[in-house]
C-alpha positions as CSV (number, residue, x, y, z in Angstrom):
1,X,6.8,33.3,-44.0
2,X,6.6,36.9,-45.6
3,X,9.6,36.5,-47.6
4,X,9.2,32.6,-48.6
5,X,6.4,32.8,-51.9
6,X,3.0,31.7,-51.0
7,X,1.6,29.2,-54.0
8,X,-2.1,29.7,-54.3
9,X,-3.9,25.9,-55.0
10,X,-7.4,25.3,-55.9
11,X,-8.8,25.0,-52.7
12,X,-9.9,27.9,-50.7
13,X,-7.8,28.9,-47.8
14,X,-5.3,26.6,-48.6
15,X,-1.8,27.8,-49.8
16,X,1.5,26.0,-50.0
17,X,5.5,27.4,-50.2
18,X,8.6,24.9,-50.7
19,X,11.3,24.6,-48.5
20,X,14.9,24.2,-48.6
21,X,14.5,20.7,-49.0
22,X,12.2,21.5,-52.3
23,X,9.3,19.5,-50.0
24,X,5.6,21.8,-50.2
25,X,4.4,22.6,-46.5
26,X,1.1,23.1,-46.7
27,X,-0.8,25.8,-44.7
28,X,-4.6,26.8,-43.9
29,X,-6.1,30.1,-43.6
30,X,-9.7,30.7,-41.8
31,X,-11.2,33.0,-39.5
32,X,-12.1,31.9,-35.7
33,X,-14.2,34.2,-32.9
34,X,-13.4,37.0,-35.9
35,X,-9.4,36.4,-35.6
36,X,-7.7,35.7,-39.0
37,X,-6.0,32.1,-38.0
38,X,-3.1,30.6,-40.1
39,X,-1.4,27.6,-39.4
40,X,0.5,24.3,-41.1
41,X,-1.6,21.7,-42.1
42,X,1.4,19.7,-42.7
43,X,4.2,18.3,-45.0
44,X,4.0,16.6,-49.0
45,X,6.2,13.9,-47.6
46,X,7.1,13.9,-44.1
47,X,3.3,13.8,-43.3
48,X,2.0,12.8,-46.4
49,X,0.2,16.1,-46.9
50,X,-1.6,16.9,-49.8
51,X,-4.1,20.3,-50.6
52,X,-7.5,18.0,-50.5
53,X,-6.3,16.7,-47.0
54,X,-5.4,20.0,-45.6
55,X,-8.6,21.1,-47.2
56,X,-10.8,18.8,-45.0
57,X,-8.4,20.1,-41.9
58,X,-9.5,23.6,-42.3
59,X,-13.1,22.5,-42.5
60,X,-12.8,20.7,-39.1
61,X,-11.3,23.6,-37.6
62,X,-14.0,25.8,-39.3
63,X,-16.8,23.5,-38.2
64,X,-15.1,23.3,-34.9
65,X,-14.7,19.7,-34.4
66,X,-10.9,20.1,-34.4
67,X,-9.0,22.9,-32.4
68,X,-6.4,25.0,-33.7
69,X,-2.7,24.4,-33.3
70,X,-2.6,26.9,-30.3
71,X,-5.6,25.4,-28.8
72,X,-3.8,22.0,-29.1
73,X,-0.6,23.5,-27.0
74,X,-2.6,25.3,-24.8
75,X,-4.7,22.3,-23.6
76,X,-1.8,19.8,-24.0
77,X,0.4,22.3,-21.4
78,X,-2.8,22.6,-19.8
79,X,-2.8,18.6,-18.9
80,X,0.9,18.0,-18.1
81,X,0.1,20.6,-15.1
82,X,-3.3,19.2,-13.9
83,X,-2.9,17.1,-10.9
84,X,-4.0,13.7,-12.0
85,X,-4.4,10.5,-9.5
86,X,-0.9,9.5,-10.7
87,X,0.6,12.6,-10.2
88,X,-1.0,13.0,-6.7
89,X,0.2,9.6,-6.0
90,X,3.7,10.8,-6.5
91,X,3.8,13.4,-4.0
92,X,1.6,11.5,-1.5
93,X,4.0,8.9,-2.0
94,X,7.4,10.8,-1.5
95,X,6.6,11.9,1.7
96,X,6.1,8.1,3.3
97,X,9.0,6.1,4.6
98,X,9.4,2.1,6.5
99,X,7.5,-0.7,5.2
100,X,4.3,1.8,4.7
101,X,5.6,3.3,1.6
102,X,6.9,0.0,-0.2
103,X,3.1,-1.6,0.5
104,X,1.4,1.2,-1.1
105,X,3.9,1.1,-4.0
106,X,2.6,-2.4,-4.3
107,X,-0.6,-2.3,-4.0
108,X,-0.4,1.2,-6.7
109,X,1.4,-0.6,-9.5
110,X,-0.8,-3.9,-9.2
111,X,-4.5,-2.4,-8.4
112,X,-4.5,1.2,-9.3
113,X,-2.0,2.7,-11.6
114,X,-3.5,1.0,-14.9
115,X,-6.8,2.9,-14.2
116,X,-6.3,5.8,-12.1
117,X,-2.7,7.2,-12.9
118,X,-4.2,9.4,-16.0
119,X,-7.7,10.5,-14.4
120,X,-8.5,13.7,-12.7
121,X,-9.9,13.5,-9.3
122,X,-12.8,15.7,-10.9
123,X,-13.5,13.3,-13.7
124,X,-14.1,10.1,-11.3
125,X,-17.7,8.9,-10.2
126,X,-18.5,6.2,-8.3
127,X,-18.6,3.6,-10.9
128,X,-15.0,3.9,-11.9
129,X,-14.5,2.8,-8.2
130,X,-17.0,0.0,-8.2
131,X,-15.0,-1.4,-11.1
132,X,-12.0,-2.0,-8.9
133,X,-13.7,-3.1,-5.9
134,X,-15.7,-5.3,-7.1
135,X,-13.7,-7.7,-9.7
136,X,-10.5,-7.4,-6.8
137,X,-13.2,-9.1,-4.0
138,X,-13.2,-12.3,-6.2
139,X,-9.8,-12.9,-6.1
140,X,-8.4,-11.1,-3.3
141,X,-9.8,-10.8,0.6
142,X,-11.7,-8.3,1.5
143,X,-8.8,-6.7,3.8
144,X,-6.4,-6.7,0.8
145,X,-9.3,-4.8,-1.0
146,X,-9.9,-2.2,1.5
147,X,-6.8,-2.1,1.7
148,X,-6.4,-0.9,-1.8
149,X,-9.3,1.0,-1.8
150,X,-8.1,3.1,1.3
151,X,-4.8,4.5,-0.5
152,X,-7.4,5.4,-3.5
153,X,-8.8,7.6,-0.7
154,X,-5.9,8.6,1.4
155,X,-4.1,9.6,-2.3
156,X,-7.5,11.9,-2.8
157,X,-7.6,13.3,0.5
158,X,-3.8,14.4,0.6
159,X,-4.7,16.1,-2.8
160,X,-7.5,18.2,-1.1
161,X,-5.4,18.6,1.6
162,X,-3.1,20.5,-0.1
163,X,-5.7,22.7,-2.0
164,X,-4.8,21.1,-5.2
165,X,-8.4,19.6,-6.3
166,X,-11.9,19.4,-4.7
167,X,-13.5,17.0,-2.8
168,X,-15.2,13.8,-4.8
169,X,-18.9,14.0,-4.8
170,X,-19.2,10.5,-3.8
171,X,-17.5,8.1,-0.8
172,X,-15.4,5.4,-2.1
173,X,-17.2,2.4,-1.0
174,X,-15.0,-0.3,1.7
175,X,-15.7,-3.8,1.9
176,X,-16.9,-5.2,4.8
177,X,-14.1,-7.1,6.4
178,X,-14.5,-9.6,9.3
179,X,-11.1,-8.7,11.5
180,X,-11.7,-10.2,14.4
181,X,-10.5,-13.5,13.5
182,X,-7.9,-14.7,16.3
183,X,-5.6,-18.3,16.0
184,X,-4.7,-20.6,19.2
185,X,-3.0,-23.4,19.2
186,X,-4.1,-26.6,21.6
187,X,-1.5,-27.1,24.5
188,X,-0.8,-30.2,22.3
189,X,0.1,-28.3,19.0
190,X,2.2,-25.5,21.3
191,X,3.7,-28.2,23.1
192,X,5.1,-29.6,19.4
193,X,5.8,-26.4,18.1
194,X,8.5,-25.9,21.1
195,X,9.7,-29.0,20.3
196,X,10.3,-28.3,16.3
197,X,12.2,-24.8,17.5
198,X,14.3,-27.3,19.9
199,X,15.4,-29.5,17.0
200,X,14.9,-27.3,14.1
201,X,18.6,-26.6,12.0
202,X,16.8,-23.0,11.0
203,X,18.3,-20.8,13.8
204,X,17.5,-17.2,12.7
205,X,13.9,-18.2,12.0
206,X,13.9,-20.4,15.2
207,X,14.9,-17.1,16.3
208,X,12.3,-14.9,15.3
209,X,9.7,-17.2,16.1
210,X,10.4,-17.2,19.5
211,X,10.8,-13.7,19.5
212,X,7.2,-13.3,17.8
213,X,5.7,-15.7,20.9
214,X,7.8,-14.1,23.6
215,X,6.8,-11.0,22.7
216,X,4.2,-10.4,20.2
217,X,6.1,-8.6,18.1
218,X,4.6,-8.3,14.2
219,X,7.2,-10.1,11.4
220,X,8.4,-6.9,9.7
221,X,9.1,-5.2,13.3
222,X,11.3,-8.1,14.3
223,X,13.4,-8.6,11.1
224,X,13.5,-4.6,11.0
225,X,14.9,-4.8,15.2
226,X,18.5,-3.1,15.3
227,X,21.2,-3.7,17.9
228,X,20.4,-0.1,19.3
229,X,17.0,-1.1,19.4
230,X,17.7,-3.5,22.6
231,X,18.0,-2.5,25.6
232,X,19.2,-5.0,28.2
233,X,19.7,-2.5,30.7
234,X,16.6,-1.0,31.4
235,X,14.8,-4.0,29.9
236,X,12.8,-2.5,26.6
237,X,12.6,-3.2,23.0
238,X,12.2,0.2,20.9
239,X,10.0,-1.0,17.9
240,X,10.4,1.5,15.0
241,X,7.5,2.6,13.1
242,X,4.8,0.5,14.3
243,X,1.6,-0.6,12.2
244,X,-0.3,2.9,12.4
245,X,1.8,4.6,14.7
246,X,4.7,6.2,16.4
247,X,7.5,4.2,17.6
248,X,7.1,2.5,21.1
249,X,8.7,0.8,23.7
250,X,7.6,-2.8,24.6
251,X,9.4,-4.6,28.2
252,X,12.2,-7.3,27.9
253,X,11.0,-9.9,29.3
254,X,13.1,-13.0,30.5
255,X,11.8,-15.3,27.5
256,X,12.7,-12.4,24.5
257,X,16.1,-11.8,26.5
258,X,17.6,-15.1,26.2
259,X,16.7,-15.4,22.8
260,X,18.5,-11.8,21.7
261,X,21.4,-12.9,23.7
262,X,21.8,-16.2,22.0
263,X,21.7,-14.4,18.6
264,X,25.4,-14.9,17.3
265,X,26.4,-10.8,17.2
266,X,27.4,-9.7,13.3
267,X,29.0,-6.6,11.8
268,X,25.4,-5.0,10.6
269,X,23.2,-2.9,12.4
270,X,20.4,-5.7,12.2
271,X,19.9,-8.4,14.7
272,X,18.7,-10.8,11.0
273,X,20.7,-8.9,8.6
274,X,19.6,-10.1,4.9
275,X,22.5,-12.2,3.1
276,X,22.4,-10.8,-0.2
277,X,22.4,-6.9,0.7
278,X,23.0,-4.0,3.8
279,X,19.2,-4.0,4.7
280,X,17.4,-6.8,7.0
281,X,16.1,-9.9,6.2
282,X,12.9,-9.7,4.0
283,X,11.6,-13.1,3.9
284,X,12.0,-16.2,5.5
285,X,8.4,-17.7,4.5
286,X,10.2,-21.6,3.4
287,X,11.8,-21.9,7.0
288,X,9.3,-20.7,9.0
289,X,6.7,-23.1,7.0
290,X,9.1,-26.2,7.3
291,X,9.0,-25.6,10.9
292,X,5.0,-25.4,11.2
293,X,4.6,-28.5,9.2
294,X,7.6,-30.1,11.4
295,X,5.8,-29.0,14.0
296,X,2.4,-30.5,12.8
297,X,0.1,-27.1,13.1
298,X,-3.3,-26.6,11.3
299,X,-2.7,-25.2,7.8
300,X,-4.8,-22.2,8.1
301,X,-2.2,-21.5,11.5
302,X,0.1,-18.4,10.0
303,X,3.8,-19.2,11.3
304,X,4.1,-15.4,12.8
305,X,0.4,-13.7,12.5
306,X,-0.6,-16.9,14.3
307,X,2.1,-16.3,17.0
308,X,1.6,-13.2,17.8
309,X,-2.1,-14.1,18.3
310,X,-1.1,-16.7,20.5
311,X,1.1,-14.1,22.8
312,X,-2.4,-12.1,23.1
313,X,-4.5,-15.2,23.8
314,X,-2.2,-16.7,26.5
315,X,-2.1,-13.4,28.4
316,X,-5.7,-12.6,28.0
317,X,-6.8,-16.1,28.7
318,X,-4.7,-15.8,32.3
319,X,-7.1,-13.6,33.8
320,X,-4.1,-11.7,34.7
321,X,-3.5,-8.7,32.4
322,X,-6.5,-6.1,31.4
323,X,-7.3,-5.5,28.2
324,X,-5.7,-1.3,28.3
325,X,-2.1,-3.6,29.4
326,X,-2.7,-5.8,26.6
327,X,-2.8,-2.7,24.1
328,X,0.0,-1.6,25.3
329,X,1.8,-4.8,25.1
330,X,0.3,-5.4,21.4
331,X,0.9,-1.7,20.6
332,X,-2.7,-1.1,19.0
333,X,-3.1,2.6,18.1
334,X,-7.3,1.9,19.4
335,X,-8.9,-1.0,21.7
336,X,-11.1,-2.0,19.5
337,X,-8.5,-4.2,18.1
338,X,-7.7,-5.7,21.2
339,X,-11.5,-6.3,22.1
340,X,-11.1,-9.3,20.2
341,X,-9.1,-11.6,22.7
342,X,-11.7,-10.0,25.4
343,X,-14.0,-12.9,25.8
344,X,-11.1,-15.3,26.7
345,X,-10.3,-12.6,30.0
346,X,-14.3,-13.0,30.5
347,X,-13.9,-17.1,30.4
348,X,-11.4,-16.4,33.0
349,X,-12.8,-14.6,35.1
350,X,-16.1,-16.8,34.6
351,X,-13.5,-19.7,35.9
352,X,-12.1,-17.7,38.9
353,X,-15.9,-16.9,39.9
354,X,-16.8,-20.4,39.7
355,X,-14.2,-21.4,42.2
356,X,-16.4,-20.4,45.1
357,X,-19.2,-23.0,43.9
358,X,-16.1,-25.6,44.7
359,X,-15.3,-24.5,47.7
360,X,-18.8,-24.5,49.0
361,X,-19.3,-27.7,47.8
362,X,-16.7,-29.0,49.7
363,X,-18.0,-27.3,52.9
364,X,-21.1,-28.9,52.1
């Protein structure tokens, strides 16, 4: 600049030089905090520049409702390193893995990214929450909501965590969700539903759905069972990455074994290896509902939630197994979970108590 010749113009502070490519760059001069501050205002053409415009720049940075050039770096370098929700999300995010880490992708780039990806943690209040929550409960259930709402959370509480922000002065609000809802099918409808698996042309999701009323198993542990998961030896299934939890071992029983055995063996690792890549199958929603409506179910009866709810009702409805084995079995990380199927072992038990009226009645 010292050697390139300043041209005065008629507005104060304001001072132009040409460049190489004979185009005026126009520059501002004012004082700031008692610091002599020069800076470009801008190009003739490039920006479109002229000396009344960069006039009425240096009056906005005089009158401080612009900031300098410097102060415009420094704040812009300033937000690329804060640690935003999306940027939290990120590293939260990285260190997931299984079927965990794909859901919260989803439910990210469908509920949250849009609004929370560029906002501090320190800029939220509770009404930026309540904005979510509250237009998602009329078109989603209320566990898909807290769902969502809960990774809000978790993504916060991994950045505090880490020592990366503060704490939010406020609770994200949960929505109240009934979970205690349970599905049985009527020895009728079960009996039917055998039948359909008999006839049914749909053998890997024949399959499966054994496999989920045999067992219990959830649907993505079963299509995510491996070859090494099985052991017919000792008699266990290893179920990788349970919902909430470590990896467990459930027993082989005779049912689950003759189904695994009549699975035709492949060259994949998987026992329901996906056709169209290396990974397992993902989604067999069209068999499995052909074979409910085959079978004649109730709509509302979900083809492998439902089953797996059946597998807790029949055993806890047979007096026979306590509700700490029936955790176990269903691999809940807490009991409250399984509390729900404990009013069928109290029926029983009602039943087996009322077996001594019988007999007295018949000594009487």
């Amino acid at each position: 600049m010292a050697s390139v010749a300043r041209n005065k113009t008629k507005y104060p502070g304001v001072f132009f030089i040409v460049n190489k490519d004979k185009e005026k760059v126009y520059y501002i001069m004012y004082r700031r905090n008692g610091k002599q501050i020069e800076e470009k205002a801008g190009k003739q053409y490039a920006d479109s520049m002229t000396p009344a415009r960069a006039s009425g720049i240096r009056a906005d940075r005089l009158q401080g409702k612009a900031l300098s050039n410097n102060a415009k770096r420094l704040k812009e370098k300033q937000e690329e390193s804060a640690w935003t929700i999306g940027r939290l999300f990120e590293e939260y995010h990285g260190q997931l893995t299984g079927s965990g880490a794909k859901t919260d992708k989803s439910y990210w780039n469908n509920h949250l990214k849009k609004t929370f990806a560029g906002k501090k943690p320190e800029d939220l209040v509770k009404l930026d929450t309540d904005r979510i929550r509250i237009p998602l409960l009329k078109t989603k259930s209320p566990q898909t909501v807290k769902h969502v709402m809960a990774l809000l959370r978790r993504i916060i509480n991994h950045g505090v965590k880490q020592g990366y922000i503060k704490p939010l002065g406020f609770k994200i609000a949960m929505p109240k969700v009934d979970n205690v809802r349970t599905e049985d099918l009527t020895p009728g409808e079960l009996k039917r539903l055998l039948k359909a698996l008999a006839e049914s042309s749909h053998g890997r999701a024949v399959s499966i759905m054994r496999i989920a009323l045999y067992s219990g198993m959830r649907r993505g542990e079963i299509f995510k069972l491996k070859w090494t998961d099985i052991d017919l030896h000792k008699g266990f299934i290893t179920i990788r990455e349970p919902k909430g939890g470590k990896s467990q071992k459930i027993p082989l029983n005779s049912n689950t074994r003759a189904v695994i055995e009549g699975i035709p063996s492949n060259d994949t690792e998987f026992l329901f290896p996906s056709k169209s890549s290396s990974g397992h199958v993902m989604n067999l929603d069209k068999q499995l509902r052909t074979i409910k409506e085959e079978a004649g179910l109730p709509k509302d009866f979900r083809p492998m939630h439902g089953l797996r709810h059946l597998y807790a009702t029949i055993l806890a409805n047979s007096g026979k197994v306590d509700m700490f084995t029936l955790q176990k079995l269903l691999t809940h990380k807490s009991p409250e979970m399984t509390q729900r199927y404990a009013h069928m072992r109290d029926e029983s038990l009602r039943r087996a108590s009322d077996t001594i009226d019988d007999i007295f009645e018949e000594l009487a």
